[in-house]
C-alpha positions as CSV (number, residue, x, y, z in Angstrom):
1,X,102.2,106.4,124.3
2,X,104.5,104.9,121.6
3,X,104.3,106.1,118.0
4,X,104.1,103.4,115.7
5,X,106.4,103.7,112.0
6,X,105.0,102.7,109.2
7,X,107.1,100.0,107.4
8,X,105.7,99.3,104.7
9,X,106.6,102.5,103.1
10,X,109.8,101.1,102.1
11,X,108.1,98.9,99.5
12,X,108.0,100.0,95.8
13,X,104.5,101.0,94.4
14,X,102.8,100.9,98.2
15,X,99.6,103.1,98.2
16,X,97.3,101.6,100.7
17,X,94.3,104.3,100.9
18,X,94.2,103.8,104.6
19,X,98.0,104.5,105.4
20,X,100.3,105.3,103.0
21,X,101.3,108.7,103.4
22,X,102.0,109.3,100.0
23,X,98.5,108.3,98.9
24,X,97.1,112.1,97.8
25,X,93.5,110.6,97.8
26,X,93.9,108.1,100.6
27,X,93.3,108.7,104.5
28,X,97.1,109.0,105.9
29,X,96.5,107.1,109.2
30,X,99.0,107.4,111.7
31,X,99.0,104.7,114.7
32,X,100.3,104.6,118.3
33,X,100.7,101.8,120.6
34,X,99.0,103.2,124.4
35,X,99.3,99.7,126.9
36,X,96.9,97.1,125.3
37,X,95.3,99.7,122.7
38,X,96.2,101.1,119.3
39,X,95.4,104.6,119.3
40,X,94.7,106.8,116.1
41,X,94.3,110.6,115.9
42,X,93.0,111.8,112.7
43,X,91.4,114.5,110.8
44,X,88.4,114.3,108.4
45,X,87.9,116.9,105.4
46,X,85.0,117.8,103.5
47,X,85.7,115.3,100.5
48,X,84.9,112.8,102.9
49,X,81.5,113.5,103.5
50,X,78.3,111.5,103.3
51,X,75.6,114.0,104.5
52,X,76.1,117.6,104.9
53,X,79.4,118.0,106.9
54,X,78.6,114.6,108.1
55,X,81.7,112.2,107.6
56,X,80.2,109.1,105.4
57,X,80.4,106.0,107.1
58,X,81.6,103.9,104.5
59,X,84.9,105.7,105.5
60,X,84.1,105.9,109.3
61,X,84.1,101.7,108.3
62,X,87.7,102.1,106.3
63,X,89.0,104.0,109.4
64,X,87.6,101.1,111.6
65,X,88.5,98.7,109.6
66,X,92.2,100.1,109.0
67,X,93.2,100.5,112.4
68,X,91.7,96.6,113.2
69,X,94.2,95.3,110.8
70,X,97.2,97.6,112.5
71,X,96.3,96.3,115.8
72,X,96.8,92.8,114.4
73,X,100.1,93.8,112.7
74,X,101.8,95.4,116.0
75,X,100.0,93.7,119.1
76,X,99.2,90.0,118.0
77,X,102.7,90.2,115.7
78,X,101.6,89.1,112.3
79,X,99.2,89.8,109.5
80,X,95.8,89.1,108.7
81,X,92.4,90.1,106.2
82,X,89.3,91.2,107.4
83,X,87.1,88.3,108.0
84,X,83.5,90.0,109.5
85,X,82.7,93.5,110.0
86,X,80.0,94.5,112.5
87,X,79.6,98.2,112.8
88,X,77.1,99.9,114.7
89,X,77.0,103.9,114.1
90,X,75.9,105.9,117.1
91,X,76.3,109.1,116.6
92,X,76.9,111.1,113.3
93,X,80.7,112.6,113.2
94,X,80.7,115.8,112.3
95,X,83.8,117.1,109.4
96,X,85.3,120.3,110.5
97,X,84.9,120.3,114.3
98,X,88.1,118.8,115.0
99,X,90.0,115.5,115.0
100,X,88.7,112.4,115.3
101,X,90.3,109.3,117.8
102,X,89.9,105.7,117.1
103,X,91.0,102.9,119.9
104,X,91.3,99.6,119.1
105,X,91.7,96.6,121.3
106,X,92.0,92.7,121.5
107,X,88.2,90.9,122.2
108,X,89.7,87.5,121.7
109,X,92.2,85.6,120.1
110,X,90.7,82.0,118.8
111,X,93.5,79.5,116.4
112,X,93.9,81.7,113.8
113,X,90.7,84.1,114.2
114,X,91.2,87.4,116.1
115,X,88.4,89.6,117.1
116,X,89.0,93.5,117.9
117,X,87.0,95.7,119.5
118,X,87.3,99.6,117.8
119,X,85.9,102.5,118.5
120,X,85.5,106.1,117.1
121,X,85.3,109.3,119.2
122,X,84.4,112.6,118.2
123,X,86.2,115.5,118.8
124,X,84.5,115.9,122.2
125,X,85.2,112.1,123.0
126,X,81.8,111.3,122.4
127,X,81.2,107.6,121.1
128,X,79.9,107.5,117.8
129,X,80.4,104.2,116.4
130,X,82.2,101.1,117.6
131,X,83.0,97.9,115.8
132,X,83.7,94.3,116.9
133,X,85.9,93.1,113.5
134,X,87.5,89.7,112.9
135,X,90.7,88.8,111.2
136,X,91.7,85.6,109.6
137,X,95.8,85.5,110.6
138,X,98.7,84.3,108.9
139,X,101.4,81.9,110.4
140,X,104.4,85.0,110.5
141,X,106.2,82.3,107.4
142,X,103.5,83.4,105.0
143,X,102.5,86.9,106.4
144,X,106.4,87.6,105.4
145,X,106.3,85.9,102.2
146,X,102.6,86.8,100.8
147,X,101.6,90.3,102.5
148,X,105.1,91.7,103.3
149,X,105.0,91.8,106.8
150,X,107.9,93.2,108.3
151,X,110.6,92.4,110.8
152,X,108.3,93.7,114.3
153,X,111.2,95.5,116.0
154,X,110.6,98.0,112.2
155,X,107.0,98.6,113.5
156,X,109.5,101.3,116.2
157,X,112.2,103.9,116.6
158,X,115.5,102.6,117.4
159,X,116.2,103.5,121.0
């Protein structure tokens, strides 16, 4: 398992609530690249919380939806926007038992349309939600220029 950096914190006035660590309100996602799959490990807290220690899904979506767009960014090497979401929610995901993991990988890859399958695990590595998300990509020309999409080698530690 490979860690992934996060580049764009070099950018003045980044704050993305998904993975800017300096975001005090945001979710603080970390990423690592395991074979085909982008991996996240990540805690949820009480402010986050739909029902009664229950984590809400809007964010269960964000988290989804966050790590879609990373898998873009690192395994199809550009950037993209959400396009669709479909999300189907198992299994409620409890706030306090533990860390969360989210694995995302590629369904298909159509012109400029990409399709990732994601799923979130409980703390027990029980399935409680899974997502099929599509992503309308950027020629790497405009992802650069428009969305500040990084050199890919900057996505890694120097070995």
């Amino acid at each position: 398992m490979k860690k992934i950096l996060n580049p764009y914190t070099k950018i003045e006035g980044y704050n993305c609530f998904g993975c800017s660590p300096k975001n005090d309100l945001g979710l603080k996602m970390n990423f690592f690249e395991d074979g085909d799959y982008l991996i996240c490990d990540w805690e949820p807290n009480g402010l986050l919380q739909g029902y009664h220690n229950v984590l809400h899904g809007g964010i269960q979506a964000t988290l989804m939806d966050e790590i879609g767009s990373w898998f873009v960014q690192v395994k199809i090497k550009t950037a993209g926007v959400t396009s669709k979401m479909n999300i189907r929610y198992i299994h409620p995901v409890s706030i306090g038992d533990g860390n969360i993991k989210l694995r995302a990988s590629l369904l298909q890859k159509r012109r400029n349309l990409v399709d990732v399958k994601v799923e979130l695990f409980d703390t027990s590595e029980k399935l409680c939600a899974n997502g099929e998300l599509t992503y309308y990509t950027f020629p790497i020309e405009i992802a650069k220029k428009k969305l500040y999409y990084p050199d890919y080698d900057e996505f890694f530690e120097k070995d």
